[in-house]
Structure formats: C-alpha cells, structure tokens
Biopython code that builds the backbone (N, CA, C, O; Angstrom):
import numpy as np
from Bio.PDB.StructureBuilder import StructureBuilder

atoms = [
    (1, "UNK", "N", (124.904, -49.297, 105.186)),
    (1, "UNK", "CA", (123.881, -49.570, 106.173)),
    (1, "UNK", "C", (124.552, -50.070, 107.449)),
    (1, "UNK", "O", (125.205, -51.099, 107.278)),
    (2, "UNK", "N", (124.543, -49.551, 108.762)),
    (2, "UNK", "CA", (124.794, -50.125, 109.844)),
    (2, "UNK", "C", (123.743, -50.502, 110.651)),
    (2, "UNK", "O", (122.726, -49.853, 110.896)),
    (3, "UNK", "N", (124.128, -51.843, 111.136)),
    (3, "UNK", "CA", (123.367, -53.052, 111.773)),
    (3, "UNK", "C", (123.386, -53.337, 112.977)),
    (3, "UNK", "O", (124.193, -54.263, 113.060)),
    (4, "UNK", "N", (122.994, -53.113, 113.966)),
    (4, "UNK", "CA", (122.492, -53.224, 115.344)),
    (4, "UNK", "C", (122.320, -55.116, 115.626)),
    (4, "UNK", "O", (121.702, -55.930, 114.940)),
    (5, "UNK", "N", (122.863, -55.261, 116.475)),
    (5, "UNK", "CA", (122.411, -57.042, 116.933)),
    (5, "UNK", "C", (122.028, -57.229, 118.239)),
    (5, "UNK", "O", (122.759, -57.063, 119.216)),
    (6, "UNK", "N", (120.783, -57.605, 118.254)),
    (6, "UNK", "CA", (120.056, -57.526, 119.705)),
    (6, "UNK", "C", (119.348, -59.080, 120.037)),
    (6, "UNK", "O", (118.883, -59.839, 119.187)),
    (7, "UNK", "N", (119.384, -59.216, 120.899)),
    (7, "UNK", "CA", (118.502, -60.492, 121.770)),
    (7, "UNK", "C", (117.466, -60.428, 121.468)),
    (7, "UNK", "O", (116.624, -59.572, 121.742)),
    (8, "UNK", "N", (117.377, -61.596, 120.684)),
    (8, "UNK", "CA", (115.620, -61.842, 120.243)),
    (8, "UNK", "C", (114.708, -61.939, 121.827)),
    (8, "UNK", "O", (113.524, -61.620, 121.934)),
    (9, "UNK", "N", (115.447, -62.372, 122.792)),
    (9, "UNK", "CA", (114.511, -63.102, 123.742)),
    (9, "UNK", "C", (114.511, -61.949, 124.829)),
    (9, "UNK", "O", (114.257, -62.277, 125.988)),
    (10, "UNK", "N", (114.755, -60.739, 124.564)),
    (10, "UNK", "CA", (114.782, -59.335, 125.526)),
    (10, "UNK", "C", (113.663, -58.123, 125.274)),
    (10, "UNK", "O", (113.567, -57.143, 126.012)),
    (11, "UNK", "N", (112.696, -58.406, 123.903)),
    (11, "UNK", "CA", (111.925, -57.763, 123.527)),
    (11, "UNK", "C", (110.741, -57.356, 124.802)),
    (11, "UNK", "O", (110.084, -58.030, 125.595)),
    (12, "UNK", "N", (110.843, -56.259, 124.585)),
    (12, "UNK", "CA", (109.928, -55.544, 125.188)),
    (12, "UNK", "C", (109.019, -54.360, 124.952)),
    (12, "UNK", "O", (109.551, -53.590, 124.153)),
    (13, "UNK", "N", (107.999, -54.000, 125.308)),
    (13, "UNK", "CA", (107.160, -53.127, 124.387)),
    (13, "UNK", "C", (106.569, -51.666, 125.715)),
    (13, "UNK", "O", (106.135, -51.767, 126.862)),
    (14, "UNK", "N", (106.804, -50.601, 124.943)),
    (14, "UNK", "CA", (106.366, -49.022, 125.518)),
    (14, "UNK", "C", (105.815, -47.948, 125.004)),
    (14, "UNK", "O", (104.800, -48.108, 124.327)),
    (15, "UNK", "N", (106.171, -47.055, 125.135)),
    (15, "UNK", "CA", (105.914, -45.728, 124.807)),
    (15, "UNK", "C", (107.173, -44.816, 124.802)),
    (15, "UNK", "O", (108.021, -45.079, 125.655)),
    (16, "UNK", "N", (107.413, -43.762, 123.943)),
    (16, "UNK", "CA", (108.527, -43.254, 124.243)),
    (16, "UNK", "C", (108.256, -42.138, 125.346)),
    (16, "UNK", "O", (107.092, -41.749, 125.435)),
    (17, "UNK", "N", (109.018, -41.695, 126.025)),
    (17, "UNK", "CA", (108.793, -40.648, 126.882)),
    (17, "UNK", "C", (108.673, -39.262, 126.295)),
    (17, "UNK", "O", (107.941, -38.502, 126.929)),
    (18, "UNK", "N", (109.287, -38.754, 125.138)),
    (18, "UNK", "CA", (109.319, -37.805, 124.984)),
    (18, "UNK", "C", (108.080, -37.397, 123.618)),
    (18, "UNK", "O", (107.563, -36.295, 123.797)),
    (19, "UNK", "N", (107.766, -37.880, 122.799)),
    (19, "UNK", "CA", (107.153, -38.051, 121.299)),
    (19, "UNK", "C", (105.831, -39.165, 121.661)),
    (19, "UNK", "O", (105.037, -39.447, 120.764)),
    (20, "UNK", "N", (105.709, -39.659, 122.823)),
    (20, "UNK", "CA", (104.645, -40.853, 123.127)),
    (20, "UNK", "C", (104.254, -42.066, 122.158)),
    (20, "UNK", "O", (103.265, -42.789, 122.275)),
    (21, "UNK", "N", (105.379, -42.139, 121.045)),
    (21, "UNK", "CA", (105.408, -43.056, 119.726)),
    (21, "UNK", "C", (105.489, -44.569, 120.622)),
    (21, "UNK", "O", (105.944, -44.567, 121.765)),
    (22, "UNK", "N", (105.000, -45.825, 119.971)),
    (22, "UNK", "CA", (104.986, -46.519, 120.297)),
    (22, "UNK", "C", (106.433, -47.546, 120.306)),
    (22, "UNK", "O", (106.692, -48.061, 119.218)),
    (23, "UNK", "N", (107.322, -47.845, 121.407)),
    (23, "UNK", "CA", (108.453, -48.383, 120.990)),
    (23, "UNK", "C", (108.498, -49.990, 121.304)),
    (23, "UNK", "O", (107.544, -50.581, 121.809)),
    (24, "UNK", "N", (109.913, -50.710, 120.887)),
    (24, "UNK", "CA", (110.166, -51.949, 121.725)),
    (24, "UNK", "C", (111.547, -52.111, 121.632)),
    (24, "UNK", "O", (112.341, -52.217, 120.697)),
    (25, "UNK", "N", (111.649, -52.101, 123.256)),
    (25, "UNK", "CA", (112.536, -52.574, 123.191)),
    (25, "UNK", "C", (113.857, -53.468, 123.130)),
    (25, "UNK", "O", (113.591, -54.657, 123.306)),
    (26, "UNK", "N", (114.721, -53.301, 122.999)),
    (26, "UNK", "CA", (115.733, -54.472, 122.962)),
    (26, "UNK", "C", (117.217, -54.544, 123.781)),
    (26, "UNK", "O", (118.078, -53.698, 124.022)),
    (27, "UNK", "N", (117.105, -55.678, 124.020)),
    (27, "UNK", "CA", (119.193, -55.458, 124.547)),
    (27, "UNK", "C", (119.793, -55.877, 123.138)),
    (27, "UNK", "O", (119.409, -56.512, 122.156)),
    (28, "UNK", "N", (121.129, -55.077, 123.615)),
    (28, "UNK", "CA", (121.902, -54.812, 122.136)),
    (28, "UNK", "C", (122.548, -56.242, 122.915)),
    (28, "UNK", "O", (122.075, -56.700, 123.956)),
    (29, "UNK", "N", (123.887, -56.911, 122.074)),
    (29, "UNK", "CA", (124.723, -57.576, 122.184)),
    (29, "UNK", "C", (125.653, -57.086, 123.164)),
    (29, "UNK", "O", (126.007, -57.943, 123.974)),
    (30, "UNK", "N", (126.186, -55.840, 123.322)),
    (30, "UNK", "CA", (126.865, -55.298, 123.941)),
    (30, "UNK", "C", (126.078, -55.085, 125.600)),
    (30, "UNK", "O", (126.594, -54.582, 126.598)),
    (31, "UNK", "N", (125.257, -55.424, 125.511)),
    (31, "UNK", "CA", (124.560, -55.090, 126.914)),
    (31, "UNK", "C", (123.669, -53.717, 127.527)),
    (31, "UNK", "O", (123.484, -53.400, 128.702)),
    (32, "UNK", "N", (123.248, -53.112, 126.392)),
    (32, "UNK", "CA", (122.761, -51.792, 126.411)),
    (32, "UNK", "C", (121.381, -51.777, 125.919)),
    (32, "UNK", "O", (121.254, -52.381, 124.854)),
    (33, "UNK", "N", (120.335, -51.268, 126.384)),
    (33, "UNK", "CA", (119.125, -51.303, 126.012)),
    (33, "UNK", "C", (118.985, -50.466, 125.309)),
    (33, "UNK", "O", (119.468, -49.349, 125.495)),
    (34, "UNK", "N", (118.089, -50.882, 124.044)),
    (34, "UNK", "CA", (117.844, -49.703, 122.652)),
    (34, "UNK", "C", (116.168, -49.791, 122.437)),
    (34, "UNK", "O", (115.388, -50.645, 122.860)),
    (35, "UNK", "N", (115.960, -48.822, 121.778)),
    (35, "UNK", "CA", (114.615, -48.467, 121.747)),
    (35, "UNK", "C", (114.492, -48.719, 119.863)),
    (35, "UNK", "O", (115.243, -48.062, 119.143)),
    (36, "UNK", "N", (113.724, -49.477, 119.393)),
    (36, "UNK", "CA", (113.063, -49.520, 118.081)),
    (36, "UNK", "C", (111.747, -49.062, 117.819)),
    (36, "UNK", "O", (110.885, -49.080, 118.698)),
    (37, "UNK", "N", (111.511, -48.605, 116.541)),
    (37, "UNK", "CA", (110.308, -48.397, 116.555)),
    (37, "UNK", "C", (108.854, -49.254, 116.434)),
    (37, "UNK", "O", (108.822, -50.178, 115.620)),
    (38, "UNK", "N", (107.797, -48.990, 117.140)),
    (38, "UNK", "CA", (107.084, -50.190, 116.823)),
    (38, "UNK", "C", (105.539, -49.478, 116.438)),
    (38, "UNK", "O", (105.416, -48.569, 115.617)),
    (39, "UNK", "N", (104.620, -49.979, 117.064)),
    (39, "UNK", "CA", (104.432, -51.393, 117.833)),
    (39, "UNK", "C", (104.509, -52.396, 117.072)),
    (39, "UNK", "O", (103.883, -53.336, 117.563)),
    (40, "UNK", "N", (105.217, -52.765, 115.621)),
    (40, "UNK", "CA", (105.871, -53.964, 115.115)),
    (40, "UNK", "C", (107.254, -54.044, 115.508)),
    (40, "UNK", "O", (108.038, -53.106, 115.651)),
    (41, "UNK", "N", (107.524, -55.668, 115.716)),
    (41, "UNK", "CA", (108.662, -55.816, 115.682)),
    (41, "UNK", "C", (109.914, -55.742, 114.395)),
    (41, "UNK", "O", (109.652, -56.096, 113.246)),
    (42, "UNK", "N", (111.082, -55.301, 114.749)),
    (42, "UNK", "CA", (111.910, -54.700, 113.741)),
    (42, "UNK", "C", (112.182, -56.390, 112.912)),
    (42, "UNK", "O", (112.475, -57.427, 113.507)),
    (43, "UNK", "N", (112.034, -56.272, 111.842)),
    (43, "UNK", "CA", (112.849, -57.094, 110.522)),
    (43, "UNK", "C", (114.067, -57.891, 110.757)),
    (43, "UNK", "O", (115.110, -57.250, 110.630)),
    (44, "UNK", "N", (114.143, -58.688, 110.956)),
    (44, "UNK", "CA", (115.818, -58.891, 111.229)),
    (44, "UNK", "C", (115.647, -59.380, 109.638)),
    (44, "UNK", "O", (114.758, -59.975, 109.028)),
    (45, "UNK", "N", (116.791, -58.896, 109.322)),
    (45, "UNK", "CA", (118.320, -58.795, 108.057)),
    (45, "UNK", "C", (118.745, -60.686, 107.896)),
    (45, "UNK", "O", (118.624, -61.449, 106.937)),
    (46, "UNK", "N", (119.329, -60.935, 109.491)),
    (46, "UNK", "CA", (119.984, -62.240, 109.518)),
    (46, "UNK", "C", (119.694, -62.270, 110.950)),
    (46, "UNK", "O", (119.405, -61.397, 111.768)),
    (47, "UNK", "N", (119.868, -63.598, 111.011)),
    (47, "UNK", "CA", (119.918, -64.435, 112.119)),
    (47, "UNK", "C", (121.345, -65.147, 112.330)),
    (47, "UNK", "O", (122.167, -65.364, 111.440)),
    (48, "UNK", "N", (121.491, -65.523, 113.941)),
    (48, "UNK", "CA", (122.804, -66.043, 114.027)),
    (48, "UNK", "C", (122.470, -66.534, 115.343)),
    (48, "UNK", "O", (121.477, -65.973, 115.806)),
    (49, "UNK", "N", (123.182, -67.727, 116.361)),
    (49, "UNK", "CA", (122.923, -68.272, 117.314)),
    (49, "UNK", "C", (124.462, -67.652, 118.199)),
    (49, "UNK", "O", (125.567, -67.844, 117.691)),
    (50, "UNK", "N", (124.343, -67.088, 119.228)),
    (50, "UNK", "CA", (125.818, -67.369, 120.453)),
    (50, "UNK", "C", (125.537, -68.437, 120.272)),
    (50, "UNK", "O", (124.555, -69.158, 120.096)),
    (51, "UNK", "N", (127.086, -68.462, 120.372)),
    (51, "UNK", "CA", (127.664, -70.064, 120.502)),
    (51, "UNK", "C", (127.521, -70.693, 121.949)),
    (51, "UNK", "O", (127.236, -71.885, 122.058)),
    (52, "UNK", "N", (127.774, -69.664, 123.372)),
    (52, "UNK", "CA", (127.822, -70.510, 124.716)),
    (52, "UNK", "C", (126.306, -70.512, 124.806)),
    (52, "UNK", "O", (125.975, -71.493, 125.473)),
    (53, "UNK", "N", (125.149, -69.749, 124.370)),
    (53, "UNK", "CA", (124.005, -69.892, 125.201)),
    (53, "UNK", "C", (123.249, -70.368, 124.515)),
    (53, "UNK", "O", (122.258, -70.953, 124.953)),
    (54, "UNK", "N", (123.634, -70.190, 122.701)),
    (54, "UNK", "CA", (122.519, -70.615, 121.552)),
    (54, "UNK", "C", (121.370, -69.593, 121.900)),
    (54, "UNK", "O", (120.283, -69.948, 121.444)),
    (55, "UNK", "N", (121.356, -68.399, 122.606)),
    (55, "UNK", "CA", (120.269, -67.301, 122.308)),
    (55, "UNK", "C", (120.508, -66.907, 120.987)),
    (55, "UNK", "O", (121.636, -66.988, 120.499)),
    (56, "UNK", "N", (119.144, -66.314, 120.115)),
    (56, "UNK", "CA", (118.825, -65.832, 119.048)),
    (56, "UNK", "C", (119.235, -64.113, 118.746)),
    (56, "UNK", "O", (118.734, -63.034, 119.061)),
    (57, "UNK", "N", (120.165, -64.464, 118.134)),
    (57, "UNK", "CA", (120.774, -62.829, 117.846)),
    (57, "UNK", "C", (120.180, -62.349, 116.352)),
    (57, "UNK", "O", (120.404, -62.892, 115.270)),
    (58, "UNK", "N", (119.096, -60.797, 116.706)),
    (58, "UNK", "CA", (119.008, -60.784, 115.530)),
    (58, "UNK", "C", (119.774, -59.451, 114.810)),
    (58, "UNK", "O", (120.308, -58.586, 115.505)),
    (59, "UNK", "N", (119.760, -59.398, 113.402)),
    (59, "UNK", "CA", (120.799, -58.466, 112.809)),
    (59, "UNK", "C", (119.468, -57.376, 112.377)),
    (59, "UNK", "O", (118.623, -57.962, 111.700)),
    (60, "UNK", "N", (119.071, -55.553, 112.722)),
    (60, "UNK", "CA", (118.379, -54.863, 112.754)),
    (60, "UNK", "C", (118.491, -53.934, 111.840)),
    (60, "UNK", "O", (118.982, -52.979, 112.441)),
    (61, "UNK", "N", (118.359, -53.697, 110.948)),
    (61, "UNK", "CA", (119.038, -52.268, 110.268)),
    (61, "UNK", "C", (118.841, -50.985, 111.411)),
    (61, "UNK", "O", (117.845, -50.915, 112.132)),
    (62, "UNK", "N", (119.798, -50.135, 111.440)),
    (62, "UNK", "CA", (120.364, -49.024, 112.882)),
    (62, "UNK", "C", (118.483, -47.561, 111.773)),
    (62, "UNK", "O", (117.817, -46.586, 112.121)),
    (63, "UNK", "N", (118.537, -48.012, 111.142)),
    (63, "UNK", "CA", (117.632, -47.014, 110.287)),
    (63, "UNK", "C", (116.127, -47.543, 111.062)),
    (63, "UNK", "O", (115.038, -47.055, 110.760)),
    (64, "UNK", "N", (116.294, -48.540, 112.023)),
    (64, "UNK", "CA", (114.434, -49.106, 112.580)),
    (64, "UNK", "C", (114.831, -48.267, 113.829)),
    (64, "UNK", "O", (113.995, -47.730, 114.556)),
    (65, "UNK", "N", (116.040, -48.205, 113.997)),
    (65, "UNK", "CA", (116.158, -47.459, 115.606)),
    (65, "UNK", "C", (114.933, -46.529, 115.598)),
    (65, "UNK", "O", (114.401, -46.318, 114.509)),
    (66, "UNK", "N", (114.432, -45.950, 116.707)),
    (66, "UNK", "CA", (113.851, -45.093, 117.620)),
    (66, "UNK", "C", (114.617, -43.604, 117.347)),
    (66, "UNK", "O", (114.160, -42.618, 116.768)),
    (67, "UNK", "N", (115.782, -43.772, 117.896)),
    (67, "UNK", "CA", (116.277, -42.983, 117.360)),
    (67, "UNK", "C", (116.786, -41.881, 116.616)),
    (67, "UNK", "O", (117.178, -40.754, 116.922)),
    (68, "UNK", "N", (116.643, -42.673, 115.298)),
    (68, "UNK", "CA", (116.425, -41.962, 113.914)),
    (68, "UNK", "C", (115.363, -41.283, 113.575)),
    (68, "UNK", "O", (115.495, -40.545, 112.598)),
    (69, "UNK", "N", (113.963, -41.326, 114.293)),
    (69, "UNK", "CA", (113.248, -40.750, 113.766)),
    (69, "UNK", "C", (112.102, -39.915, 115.166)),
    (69, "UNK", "O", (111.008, -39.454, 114.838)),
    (70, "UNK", "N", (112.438, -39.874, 116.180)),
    (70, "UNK", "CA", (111.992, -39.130, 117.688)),
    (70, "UNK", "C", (112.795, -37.967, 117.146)),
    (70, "UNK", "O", (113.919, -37.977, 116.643)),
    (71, "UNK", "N", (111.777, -36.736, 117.414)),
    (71, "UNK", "CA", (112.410, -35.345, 116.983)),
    (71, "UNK", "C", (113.358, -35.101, 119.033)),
    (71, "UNK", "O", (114.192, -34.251, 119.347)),
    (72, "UNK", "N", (112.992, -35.760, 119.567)),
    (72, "UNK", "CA", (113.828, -35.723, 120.819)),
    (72, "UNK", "C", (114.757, -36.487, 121.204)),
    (72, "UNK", "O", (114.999, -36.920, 122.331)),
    (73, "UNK", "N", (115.286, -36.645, 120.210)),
    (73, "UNK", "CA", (115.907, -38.416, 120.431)),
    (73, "UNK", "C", (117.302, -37.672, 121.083)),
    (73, "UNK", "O", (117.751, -38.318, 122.030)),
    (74, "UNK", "N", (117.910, -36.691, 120.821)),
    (74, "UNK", "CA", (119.411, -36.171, 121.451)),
    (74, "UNK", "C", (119.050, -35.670, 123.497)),
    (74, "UNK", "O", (119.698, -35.298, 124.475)),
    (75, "UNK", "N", (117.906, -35.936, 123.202)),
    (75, "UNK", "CA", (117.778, -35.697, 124.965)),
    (75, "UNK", "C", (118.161, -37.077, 125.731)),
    (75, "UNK", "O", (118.599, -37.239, 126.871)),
    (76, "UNK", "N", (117.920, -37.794, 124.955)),
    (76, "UNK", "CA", (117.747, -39.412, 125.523)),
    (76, "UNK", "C", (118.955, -40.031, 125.399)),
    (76, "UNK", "O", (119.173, -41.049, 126.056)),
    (77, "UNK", "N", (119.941, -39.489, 124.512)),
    (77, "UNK", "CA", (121.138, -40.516, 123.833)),
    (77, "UNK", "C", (122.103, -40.590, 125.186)),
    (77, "UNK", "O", (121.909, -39.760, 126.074)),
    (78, "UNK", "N", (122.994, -41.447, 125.311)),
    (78, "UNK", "CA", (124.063, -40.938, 126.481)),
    (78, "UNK", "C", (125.127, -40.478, 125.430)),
    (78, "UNK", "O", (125.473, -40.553, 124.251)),
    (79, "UNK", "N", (125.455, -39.868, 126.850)),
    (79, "UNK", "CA", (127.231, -39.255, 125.941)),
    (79, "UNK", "C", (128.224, -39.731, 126.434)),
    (79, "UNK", "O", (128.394, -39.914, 127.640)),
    (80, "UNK", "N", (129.339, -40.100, 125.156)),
    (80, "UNK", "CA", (130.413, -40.888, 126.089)),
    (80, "UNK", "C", (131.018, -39.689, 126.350)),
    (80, "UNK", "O", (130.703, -38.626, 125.816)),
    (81, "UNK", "N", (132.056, -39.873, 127.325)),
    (81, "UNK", "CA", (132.854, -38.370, 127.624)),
    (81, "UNK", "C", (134.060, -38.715, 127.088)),
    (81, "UNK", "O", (134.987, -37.905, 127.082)),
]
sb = StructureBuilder()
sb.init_structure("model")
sb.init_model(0)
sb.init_chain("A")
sb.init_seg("    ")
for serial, (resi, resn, name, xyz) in enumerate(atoms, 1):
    if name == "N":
        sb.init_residue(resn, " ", resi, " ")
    sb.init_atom(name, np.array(xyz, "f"), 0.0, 1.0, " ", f" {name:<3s}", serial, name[0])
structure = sb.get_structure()
C-alpha cells in the first residue's frame, strides 16, 4: 500500500473537471496539490505533527486518490520530463 501525507489544515472541496465527481482537495507534504475523492474526507491511516510548525500531517492510503478512479485522470497528471 502506498501512502500519500497531506496537510490536514489545506483541505479543500470541488468538482473534478473532467468526470464532475465530487473531490477535496489537499497539499501533499511535498508542496503539490492532490485531488481525493469525496465529498467525504479521506481516512487518515496515522497521524503525525511537523516538528517546526506542529501542523497536522495526515497519512492517506494513495488508493482514496482521485486519481485512481477518474476514467480521465492521465489528462490531468503532470509529466516529469
């Protein structure tokens, strides 16, 4: 199972553009905005605090992604080069 870790305190809620499914989204740890599926919020696995800011990091299974289940989801992905 791979695990996604995103800012509890970045949640945000949409629509997808392509499939009109209901999403929310999140900033990853890395600084990249990801799309989950909703309109519930994803499960966190575990919890963990940053240490400099004490924001709430939660641990996602990568299987709640958006992603995984938008039959358009390869239009949306970036590509690294």
């Amino acid at each position: 199972m791979s695990v996604l870790k995103v800012f509890d305190d970045t949640r945000g809620f949409g629509r997808c553009r392509s499939c009109d499914a209901p999403i929310v989204w999140f900033e990853l740890v890395s600084g990249k905005r990801h799309p989950f599926n909703g309109p519930d919020l994803p499960v966190y696995l575990q919890t963990e605090h940053e240490p400099s800011t004490h924001r709430l990091i939660g641990h996602v299974d990568s299987a709640e992604s958006h992603f995984a289940t938008c039959p358009d989801a390869d239009t949306f992905r970036r590509r690294r080069p």
